[in-house]
BAPA-140771 format. One line per field, with one value per residue (C-alpha): x, y, z. Coordinates in Angstrom, 3 decimals. Layout:
N
px <- c(X_...)
py <- c(Y_...)
pz <- c(Z_...)
REM end
This chain:
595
px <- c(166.459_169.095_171.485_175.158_178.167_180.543_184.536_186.857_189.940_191.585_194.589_195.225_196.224_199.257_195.850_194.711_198.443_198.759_195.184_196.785_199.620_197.211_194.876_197.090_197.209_200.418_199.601_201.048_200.070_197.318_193.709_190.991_190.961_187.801_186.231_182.716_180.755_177.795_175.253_178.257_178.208_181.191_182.671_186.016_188.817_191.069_193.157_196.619_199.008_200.865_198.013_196.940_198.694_196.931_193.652_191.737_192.698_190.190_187.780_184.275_182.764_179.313_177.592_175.860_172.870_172.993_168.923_167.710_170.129_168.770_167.789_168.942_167.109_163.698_162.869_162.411_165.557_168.421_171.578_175.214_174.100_171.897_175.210_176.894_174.408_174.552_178.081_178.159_175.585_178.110_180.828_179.134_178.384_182.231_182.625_186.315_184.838_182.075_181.402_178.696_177.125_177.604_176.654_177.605_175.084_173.086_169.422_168.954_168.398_170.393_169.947_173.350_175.071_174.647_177.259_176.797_179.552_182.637_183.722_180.447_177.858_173.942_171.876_169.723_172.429_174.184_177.467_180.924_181.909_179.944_181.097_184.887_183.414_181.444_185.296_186.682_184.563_184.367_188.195_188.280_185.697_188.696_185.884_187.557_185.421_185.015_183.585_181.997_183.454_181.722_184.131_181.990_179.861_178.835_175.077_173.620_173.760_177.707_179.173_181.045_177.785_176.597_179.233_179.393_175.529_175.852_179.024_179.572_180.059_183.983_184.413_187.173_184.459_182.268_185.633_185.539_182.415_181.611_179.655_178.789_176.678_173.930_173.793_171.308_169.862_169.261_171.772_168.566_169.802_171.729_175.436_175.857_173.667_174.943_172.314_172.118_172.397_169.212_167.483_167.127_168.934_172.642_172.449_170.257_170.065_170.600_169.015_171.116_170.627_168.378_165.776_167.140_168.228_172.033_174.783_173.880_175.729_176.486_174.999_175.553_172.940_169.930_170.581_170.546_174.031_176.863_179.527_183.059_185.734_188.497_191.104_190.543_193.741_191.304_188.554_191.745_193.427_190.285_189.380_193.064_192.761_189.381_190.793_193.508_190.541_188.785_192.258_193.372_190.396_190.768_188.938_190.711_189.353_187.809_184.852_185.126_181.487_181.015_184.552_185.576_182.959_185.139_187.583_185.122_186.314_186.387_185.471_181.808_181.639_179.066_178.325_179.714_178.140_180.674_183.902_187.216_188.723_189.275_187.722_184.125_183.691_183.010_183.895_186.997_189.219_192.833_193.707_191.517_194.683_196.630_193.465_193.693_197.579_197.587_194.652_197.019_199.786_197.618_196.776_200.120_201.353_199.845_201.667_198.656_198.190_194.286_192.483_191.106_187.585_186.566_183.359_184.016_180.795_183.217_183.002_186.647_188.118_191.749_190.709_189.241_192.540_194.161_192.165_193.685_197.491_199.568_199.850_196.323_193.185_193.518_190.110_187.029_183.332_182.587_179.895_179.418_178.924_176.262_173.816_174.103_171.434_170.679_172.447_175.556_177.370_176.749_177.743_181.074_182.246_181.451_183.885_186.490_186.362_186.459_189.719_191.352_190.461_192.705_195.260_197.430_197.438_197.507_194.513_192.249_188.604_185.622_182.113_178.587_175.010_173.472_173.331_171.939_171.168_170.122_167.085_167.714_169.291_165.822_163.512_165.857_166.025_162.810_161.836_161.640_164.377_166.827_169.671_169.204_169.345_168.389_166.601_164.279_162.642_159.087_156.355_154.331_157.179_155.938_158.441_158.457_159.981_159.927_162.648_164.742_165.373_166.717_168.766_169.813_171.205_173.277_174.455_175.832_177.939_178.542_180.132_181.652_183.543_185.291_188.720_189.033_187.082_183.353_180.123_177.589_174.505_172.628_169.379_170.836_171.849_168.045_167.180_164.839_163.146_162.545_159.578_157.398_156.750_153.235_154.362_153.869_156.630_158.752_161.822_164.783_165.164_165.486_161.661_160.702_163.032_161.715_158.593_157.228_158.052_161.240_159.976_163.486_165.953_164.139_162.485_166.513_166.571_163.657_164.673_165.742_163.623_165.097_162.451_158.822_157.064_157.048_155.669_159.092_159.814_162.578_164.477_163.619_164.545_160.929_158.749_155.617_158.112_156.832_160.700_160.731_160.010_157.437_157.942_155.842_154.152_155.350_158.743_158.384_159.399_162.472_164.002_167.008_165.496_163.248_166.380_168.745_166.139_166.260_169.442_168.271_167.720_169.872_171.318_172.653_173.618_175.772_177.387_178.287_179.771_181.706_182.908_184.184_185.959_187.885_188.715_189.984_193.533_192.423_189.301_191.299_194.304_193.750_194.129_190.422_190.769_187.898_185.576_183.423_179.905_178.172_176.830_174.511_176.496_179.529_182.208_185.580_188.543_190.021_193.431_194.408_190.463_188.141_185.723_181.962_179.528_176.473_173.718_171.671_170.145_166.962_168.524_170.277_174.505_175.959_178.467_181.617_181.846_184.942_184.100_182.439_180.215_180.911_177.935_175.461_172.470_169.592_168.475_170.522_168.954_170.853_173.996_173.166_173.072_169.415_168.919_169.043_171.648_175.424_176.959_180.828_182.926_186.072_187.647_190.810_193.915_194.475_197.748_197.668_196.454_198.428_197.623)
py <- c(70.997_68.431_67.758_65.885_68.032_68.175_68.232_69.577_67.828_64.928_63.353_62.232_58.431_56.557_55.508_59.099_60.164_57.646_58.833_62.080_61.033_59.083_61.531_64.397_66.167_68.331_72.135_74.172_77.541_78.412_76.827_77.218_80.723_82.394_84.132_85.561_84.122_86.401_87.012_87.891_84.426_83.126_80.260_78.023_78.739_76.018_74.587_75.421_72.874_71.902_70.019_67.921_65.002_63.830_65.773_62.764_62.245_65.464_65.478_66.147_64.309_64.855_61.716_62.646_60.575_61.690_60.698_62.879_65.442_68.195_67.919_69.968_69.002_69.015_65.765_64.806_63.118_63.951_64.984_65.955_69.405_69.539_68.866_71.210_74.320_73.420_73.268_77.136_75.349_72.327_74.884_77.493_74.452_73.971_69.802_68.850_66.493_64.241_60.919_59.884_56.643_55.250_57.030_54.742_53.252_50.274_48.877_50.087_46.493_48.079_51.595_51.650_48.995_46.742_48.783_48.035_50.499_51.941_54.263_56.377_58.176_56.719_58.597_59.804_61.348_63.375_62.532_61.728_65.683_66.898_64.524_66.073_69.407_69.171_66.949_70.170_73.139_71.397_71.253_74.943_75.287_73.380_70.077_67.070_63.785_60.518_57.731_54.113_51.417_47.696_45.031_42.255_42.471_43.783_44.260_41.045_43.659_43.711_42.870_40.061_38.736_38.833_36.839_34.712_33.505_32.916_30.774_26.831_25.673_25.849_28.252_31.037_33.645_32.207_31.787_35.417_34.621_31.596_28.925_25.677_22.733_22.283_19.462_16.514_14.555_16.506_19.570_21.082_22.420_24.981_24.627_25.765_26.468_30.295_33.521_36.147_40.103_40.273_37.394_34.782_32.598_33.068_31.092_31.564_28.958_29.741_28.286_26.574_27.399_24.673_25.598_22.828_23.773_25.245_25.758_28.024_31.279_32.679_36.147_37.498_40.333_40.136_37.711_40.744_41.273_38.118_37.939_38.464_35.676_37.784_34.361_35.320_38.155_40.090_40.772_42.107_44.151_45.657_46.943_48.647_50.268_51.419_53.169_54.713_55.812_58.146_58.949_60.854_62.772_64.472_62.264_62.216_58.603_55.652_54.573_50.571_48.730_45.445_45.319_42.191_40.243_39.678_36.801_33.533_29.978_27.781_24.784_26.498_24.091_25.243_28.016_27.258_27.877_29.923_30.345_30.929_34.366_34.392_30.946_32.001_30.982_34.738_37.294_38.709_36.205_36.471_36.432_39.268_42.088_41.477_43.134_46.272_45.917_46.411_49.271_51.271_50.778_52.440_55.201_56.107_56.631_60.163_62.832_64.024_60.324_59.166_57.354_54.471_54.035_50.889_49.914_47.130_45.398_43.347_42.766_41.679_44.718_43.009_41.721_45.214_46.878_44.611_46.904_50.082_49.112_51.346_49.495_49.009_51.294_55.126_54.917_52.677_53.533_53.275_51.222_50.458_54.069_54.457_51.938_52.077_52.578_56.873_55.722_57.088_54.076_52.517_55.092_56.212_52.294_52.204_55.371_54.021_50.793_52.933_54.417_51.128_49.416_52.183_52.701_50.259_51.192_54.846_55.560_57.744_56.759_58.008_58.916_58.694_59.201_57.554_56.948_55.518_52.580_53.419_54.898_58.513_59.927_62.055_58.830_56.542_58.637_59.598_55.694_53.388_50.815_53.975_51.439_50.282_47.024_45.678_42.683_45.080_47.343_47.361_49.330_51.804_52.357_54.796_58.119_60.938_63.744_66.176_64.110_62.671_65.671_67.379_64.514_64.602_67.784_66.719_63.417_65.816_67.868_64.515_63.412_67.022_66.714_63.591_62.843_61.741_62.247_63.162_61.557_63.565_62.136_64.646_65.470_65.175_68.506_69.877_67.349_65.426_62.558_58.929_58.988_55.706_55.728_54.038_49.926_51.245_53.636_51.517_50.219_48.946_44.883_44.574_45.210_42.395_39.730_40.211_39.350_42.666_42.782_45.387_48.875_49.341_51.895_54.268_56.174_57.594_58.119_60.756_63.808_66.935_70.179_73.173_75.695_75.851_75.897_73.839_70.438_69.274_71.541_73.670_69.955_70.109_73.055_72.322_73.932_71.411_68.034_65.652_64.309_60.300_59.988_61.321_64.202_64.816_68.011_69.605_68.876_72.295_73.876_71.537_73.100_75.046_78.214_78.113_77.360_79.574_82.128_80.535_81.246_78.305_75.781_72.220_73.384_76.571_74.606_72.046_74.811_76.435_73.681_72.942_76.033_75.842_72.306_73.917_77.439_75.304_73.683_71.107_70.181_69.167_67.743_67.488_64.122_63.126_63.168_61.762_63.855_62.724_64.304_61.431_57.815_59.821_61.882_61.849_64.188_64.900_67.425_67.647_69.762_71.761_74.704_72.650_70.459_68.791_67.175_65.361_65.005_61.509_61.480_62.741_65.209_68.683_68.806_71.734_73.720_74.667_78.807_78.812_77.867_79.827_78.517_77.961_75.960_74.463_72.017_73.411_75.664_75.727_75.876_78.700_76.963_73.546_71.808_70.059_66.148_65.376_68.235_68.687_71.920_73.210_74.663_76.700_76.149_77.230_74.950_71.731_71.430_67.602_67.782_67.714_69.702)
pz <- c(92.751_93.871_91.096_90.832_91.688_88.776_89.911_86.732_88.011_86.605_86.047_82.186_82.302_80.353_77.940_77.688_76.660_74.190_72.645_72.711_70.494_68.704_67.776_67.541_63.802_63.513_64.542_61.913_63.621_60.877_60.022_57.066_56.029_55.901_52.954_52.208_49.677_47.610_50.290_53.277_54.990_55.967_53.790_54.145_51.963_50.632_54.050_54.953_52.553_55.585_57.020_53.688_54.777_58.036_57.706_58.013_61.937_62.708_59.900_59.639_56.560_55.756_54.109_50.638_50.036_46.270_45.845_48.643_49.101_46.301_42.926_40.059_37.053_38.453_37.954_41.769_42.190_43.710_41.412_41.055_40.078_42.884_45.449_43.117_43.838_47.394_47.940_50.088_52.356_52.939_53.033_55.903_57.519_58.011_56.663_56.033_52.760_51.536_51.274_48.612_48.193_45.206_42.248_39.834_37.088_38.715_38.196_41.954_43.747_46.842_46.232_44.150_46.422_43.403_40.340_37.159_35.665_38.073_35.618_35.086_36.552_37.204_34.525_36.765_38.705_35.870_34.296_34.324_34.008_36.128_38.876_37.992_38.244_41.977_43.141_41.834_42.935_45.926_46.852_46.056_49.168_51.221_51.068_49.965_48.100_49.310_47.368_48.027_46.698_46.789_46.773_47.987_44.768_41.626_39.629_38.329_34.790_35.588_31.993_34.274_35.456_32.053_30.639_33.137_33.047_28.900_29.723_30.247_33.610_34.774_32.356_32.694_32.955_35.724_38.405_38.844_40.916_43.100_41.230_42.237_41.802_43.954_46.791_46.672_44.008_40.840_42.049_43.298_47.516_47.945_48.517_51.767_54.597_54.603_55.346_54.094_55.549_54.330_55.578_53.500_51.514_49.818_46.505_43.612_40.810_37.396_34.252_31.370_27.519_26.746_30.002_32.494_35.895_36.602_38.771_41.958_42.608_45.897_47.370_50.423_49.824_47.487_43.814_41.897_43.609_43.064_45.337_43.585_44.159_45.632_44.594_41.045_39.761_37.408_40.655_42.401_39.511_38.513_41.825_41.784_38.508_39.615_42.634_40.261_38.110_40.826_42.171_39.231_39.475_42.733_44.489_48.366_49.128_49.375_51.900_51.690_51.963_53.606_54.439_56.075_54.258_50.381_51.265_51.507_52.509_48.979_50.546_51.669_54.960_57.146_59.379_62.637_66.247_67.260_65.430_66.828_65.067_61.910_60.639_59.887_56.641_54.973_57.762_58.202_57.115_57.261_53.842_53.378_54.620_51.895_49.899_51.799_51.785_47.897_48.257_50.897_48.304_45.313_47.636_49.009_45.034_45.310_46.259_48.733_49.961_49.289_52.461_53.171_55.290_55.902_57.397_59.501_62.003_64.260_68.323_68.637_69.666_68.490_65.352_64.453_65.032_62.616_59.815_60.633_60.917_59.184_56.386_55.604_55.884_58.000_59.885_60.353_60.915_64.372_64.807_67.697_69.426_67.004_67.945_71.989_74.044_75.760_79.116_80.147_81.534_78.352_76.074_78.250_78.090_74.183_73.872_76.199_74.291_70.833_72.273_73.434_70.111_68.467_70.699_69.689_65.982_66.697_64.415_65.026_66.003_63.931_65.540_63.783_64.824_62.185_58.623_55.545_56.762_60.355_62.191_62.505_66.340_66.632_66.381_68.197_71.401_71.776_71.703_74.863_73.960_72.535_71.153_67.285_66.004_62.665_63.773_66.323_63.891_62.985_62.124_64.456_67.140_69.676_69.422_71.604_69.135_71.311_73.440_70.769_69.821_72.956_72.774_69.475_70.135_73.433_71.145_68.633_70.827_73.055_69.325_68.217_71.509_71.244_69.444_65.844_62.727_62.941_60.301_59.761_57.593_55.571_57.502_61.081_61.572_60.695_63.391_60.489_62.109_60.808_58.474_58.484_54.603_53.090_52.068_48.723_48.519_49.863_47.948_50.197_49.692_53.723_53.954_51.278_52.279_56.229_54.776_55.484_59.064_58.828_57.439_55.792_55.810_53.395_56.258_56.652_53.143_52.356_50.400_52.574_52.777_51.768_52.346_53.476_50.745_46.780_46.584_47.495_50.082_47.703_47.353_43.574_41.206_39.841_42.309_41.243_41.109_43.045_45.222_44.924_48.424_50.036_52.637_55.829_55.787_58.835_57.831_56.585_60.200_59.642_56.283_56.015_55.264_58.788_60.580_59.202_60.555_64.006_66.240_68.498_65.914_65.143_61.975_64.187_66.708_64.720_62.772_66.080_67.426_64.185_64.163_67.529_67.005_63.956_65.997_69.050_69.222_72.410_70.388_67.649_69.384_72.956_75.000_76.279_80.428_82.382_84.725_87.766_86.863_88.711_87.011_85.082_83.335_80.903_81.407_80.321_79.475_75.954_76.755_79.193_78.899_77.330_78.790_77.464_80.069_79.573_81.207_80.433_84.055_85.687_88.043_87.274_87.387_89.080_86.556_88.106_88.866_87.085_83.616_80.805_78.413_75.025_73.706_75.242_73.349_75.441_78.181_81.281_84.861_86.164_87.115_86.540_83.316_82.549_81.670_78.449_78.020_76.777_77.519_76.517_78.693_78.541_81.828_83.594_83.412_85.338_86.818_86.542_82.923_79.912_76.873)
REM end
């Protein structure tokens, strides 16, 4: 079979070096210890002190879908003290923390997005103790927590909100949001000519006491969610003390929704064509740093320093660096990566970008497959057009399983390999498809406000299966509950008990691999050097031994004779590494290579 000729020289570039610095956690001589839990599997001890302050710049944080991750009470829903029983499956699968969506109380408009409460716990979740209990018994595991916080909005059922709807027009109570009077005769258009991120329009009008029309308030999301105005000193001291109030309770850090999207123009002109950096007229406006400036400031009072994670949608690479200067947020979700297109070209310029839009704020880059809000890696790549946009989903997509998931599994080493932190979202490393859900179990807001055109994000969101058999799949403690999503039958082969059994399986294969980036000093710390595997392929050194290459082509690469393998996602022909294929490779030392 002809295949591409893989050379495992290279020289490491002033860029690479600086990535290196970049990227590079302190080595203290000394990782996780290992202890054995009940049944004799290996599980992560509490981390070597020495490393607590920059953890962060390596992590792997696994995302914690509280609704679908396992349910406790056996009511079909996911639960605190469902995380809490599963924390030696988190642990054996070797994440640094998790970050949980927000479990706060909330009527649900935005699956949580829209908090009611940020000092409590969603009934249906549990409590406030048990949420210090799971930050606690999780720490002891060596797994820090991150939480969401919402600063764009709150819940229309916000006790702001509230008082703000039974108050007078330019009263003290409604400036904490943005109310206006409506344009036109009678007050009855809509201030501005704004849309919204989920289709739509951005203002609802309210009512007055006596039944006659209102002012308008502004949304960026659904009504049931008002945006917060970020001028107003009690919006910004409140979202302080909140930090302080999860600080003090272990919690390790903050992951920032909607981030650039707070600071809005007061004026409300309208949306321009194109508009020069920084004068949109609600995205990532200037004044919005001196937010983050304060947040960095409340998490640098702790003696372990708390993080900030912002996720930031931006294409200007400079004005996304401007997040993650050292005086503001530590890291920023990586969005771009995540929605490319299975071509290597593609992908190797999205990483090189990644790298560039860092390098000059020496933070470290984050990587991500998918989450909440995204179809799943497994149904992506096995589709025709394999990038993801929200604007291109619909129902009845043609997926070839079979092939997203071969390339699923080369993604997630492709990620594992790179420098930085590392996202995992519950599900992806069983290799759990996207589920196209019945209209009538259907819940996300994206879906009605399309008009029924988008089938939503809760496809991502269906409970995971824990063993082969209950009506639930072993999600629920209740063998007969019923989860609150539907589950596909044969998702069955998918659950953790079926892989655990199977050495070959995703959920083996991911905790190899994180396993492997914990054990290995160049994984963790090594400056990324660029291979020549051919157009089709991405390849590249981290260090001075390890190398990853990729095969996204038709045709077979030739493996070097002297390499080993580490870990490879699939099958290898012999000597030559498969398409659809990543492979690990301890190598011998490059004399042009740093380590």
């Amino acid at each position: 079979m002809d295949s591409e000729v893989l050379s495992l020289t290279g020289r490491e570039s002033p860029a690479a070096a600086a990535d290196r610095a970049a990227n590079a956690a302190p080595s203290h001589g000394a990782t996780a210890g290992i202890v054995a839990s009940d049944d004799g599997n290996p599980l992560r001890a509490a981390e070597d002190p020495a490393l607590a302050h920059d953890w962060w710049r390596t992590a792997v944080i696994y995302q914690v879908y509280v609704r679908s991750f396992a349910d406790g009470s056996g009511d079909g829903t996911g639960d605190l003290a469902g995380v809490r029983e599963r924390l030696p499956y988190l642990a054996q699968l070797g994440v640094d923390a998790l970050w949980f969506n927000p479990w706060y109380p909330s009527p649900l408009a935005d699956a949580g997005y829209d908090v009611a409460d940020y000092r409590d716990i969603h009934p249906m979740f549990g409590d406030l103790r048990q949420a210090e209990e799971l930050i606690a018994e999780a720490r002891e595991l060596g797994i820090r927590t991150i939480i969401d916080v919402v600063p764009n909005h709150i819940s229309h059922e916000h006790p702001w909100f509230q008082e703000a709807l039974a108050s007078e027009p330019g009263s003290p109570a409604r400036e904490r949001f943005w109310f206006r009077d409506g344009l036109g005769e009678g007050g009855d258009q809509m201030p501005t000519d704004w849309v919204s991120s989920f289709q739509g329009p951005t203002w609802t009008r309210t009512t007055n006491a006596d039944g006659t029309p209102g002012q308008w308030y502004l949304h960026l999301f659904t009504p049931e969610q008002p945006d917060l105005n970020w001028n107003h000193p009690d919006v910004r001291h409140e979202h302080e003390d909140v930090l302080r109030f999860w600080f003090d309770r272990g919690v390790a850090g903050v992951r920032i929704d909607s981030a650039a999207l707070p600071v809005k123009d007061p004026s409300f002109p309208p949306l321009p064509h194109d508009p020069a950096p920084g004068e949109h007229p609600h995205l990532d406006r200037d004044e919005i740093h001196d937010i983050y400036r304060a947040w960095r400031g409340v998490a640098d009072e702790y003696d372990e320093p708390r993080i900030l994670v912002g996720e930031v949608w931006l294409a200007d690479a400079a004005r996304f660096a401007r997040y993650l200067r050292p005086d503001e947020m530590h890291t920023a979700f990586n969005f771009e990566f995540m929605t490319q297109p299975w071509e290597a070209q593609v992908l190797r310029a999205s990483i090189e970008r990644t790298l560039t839009e860092h390098r000059p704020v020496g933070a470290p880059a984050t990587w991500v497959l998918s989450n909440h809000d995204i179809t799943r890696p497994v149904t992506r790549y096995g589709r025709e057009d394999t990038g993801f946009a929200f604007d291109r989903k619909r129902f009845g997509t043609s997926t070839d399983l079979e092939l997203g998931t071969r390339r699923a599994r080369a993604a997630a080493l492709l990620t594992a390999a790179l420098p930085g932190s590392l996202y995992i979202y519950q599900g992806d490393e069983l290799g759990l498809p996207e589920v196209e859900l019945d209209r009538s179990f259907i819940e996300d807001p994206m879906h009605f406000r399309s008009g029924g055109v988008d089938p939503g994000r809760d496809g991502c969101r269906v409970p995971l299966p824990w063993s082969e058999h209950g009506a639930s799949l072993g999600f629920s403690a209740q063998p007969s509950a019923q989860p609150w999503l539907p589950q596909p039958a044969q998702w069955s082969h998918l659950s953790v008990a079926r892989q655990e059994a199977d050495p070959h399986s995703m959920l083996q294969l991911y905790r190899e691999a994180l396993s492997l980036r914990r054990e290995r000093e160049d994984m963790r710390t090594g400056a990324l050097t660029w291979l020549d595997a051919g157009p089709d392929a991405i390849a590249f050194r981290r260090g001075a031994t390890f190398a990853s290459i990729t095969n996204l082509g038709e045709r077979n690469v030739a493996l070097p004779g002297n390499a080993s393998v580490l870990l490879a996602s699939g099958p290898l022909d012999g000597t030559e590494l498969p398409p659809d294929c990543t492979v690990w490779l301890d190598v011998e030392p490059d004399p042009h290579t740093s380590a």
